[in-house]
Backbone as numpy.savetxt, mean C-alpha at the origin, in Angstrom:
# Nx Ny Nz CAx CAy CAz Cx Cy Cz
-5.90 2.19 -15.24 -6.81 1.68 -14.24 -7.16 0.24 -14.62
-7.15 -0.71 -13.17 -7.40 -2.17 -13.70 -8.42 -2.32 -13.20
-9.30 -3.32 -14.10 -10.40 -3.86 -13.45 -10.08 -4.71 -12.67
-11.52 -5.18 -12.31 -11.14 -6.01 -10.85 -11.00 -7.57 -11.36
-11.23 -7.84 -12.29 -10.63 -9.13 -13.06 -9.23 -9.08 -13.40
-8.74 -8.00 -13.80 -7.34 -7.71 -13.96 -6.50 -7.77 -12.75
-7.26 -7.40 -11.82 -6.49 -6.91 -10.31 -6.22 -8.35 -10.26
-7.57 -9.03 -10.22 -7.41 -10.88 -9.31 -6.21 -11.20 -10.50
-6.15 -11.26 -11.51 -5.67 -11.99 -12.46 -4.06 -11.77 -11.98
-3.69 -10.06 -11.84 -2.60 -10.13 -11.50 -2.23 -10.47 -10.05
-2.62 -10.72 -8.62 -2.71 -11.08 -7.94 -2.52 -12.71 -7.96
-3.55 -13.43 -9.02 -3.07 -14.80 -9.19 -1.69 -15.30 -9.69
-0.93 -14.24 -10.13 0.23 -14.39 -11.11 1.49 -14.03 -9.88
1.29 -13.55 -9.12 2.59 -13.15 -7.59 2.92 -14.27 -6.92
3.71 -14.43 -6.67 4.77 -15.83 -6.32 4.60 -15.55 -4.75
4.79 -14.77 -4.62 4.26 -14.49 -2.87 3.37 -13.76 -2.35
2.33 -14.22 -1.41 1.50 -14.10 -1.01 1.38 -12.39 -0.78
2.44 -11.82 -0.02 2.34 -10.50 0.44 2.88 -9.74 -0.68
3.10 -10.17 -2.09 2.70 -9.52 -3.29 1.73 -9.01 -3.65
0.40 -9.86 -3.59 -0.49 -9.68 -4.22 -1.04 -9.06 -3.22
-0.89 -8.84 -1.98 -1.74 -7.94 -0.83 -1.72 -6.51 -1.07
0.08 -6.20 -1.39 0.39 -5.12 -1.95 -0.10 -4.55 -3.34
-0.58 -5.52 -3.90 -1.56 -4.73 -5.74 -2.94 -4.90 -5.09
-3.64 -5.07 -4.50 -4.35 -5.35 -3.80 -4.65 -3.19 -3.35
-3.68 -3.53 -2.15 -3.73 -2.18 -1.48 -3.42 -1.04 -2.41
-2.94 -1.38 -3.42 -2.39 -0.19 -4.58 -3.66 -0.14 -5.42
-3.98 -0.91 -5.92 -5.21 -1.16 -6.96 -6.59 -0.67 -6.04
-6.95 -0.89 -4.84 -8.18 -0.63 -4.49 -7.76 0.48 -3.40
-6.76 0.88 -2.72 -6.92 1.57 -1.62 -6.31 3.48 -2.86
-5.96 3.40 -3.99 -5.63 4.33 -4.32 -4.22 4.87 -3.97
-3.21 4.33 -3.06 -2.11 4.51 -2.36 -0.98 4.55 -3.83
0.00 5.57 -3.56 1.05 5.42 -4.45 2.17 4.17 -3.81
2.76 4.00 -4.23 3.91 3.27 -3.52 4.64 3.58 -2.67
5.34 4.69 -2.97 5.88 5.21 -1.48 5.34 5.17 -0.15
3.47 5.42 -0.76 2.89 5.69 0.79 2.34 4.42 1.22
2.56 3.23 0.80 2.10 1.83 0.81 3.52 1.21 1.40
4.70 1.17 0.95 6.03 0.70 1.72 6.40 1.49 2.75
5.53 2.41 3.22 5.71 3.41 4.52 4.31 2.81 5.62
3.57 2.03 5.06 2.53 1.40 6.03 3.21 0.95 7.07
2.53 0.73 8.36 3.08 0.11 9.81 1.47 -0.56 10.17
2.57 -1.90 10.92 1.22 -2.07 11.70 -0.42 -1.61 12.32
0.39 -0.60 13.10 -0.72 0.18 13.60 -1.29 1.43 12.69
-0.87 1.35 11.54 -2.14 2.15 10.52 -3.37 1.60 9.55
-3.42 -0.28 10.63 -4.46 -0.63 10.25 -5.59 -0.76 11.10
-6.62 -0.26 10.91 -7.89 -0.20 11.83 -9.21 -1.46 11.54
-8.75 -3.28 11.60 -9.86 -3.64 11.15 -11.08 -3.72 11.88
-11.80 -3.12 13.26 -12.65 -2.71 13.23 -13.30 -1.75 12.61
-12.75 -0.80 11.95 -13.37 0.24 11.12 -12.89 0.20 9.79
-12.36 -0.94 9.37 -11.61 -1.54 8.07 -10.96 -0.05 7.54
-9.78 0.59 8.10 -9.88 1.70 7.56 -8.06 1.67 7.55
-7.67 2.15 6.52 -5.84 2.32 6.52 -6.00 3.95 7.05
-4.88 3.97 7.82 -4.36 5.33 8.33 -3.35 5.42 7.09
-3.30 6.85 6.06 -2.00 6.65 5.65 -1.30 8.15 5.64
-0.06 8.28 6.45 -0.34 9.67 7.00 1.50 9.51 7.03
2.25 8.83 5.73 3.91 9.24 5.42 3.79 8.30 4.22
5.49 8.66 3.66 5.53 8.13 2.69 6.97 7.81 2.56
7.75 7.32 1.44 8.98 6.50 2.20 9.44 7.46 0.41
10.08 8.18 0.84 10.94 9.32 -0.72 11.49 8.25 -1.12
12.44 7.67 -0.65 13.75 6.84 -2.12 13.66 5.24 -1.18
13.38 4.13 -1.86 13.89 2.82 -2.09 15.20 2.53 -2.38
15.82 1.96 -2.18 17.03 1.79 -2.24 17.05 0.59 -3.44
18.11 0.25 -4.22 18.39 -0.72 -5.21 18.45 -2.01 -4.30
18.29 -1.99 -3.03 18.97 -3.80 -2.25 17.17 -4.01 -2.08
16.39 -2.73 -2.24 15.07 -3.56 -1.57 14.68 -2.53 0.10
15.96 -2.11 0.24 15.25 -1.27 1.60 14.70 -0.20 1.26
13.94 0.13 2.92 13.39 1.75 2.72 14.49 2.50 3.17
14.01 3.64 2.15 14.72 5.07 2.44 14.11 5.79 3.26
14.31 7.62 2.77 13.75 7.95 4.43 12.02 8.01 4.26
11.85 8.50 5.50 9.88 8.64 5.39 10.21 10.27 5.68
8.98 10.93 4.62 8.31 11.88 4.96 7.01 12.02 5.42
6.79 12.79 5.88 5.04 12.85 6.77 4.23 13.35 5.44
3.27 12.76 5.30 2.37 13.50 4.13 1.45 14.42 4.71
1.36 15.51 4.47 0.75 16.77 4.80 -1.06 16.62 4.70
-1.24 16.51 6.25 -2.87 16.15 6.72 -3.09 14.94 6.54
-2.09 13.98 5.55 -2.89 12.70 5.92 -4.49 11.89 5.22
-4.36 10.65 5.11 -5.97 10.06 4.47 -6.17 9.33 4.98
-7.35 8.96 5.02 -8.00 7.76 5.20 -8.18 6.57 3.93
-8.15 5.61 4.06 -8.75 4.87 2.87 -9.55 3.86 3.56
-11.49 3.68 3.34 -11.94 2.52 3.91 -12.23 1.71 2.89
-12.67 0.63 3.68 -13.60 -0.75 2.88 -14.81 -0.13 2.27
């Protein structure tokens, strides 16, 4: 578990911007990875600052793509 000095610190250290969004969403939203590279657009709610996270992506591929998505069974919420 990182603190939140650790989080910024590693966040300051990502070469691209939508790096550090992603330790970001891993570090504070509790999300594994699979179910964080399975996010879509519309499972963000910022009127109710809330992630829908309701699949998850089984195998990454070695080039960088996603593999397949499974549905995660019932689904979470994560808010602000």
């Amino acid at each position: 578990m990182l603190s939140p000095a650790e989080v910024d610190e590693l966040v300051s250290a990502m070469k691209h911007p939508l790096d550090g969004t992603l330790v970001r969403v891993l570090a504070y939203g509790g999300l594994r990875i699979g179910e964080a590279f399975a996010l879509q657009h519309q499972d963000f709610d910022a009127s109710s600052h809330t992630v829908r996270v309701h699949r998850s992506v089984r195998d990454i591929g070695r080039s960088g793509g996603v593999g397949q998505f499974i549905s995660c069974a019932g689904g979470k919420s994560v808010h602000e």
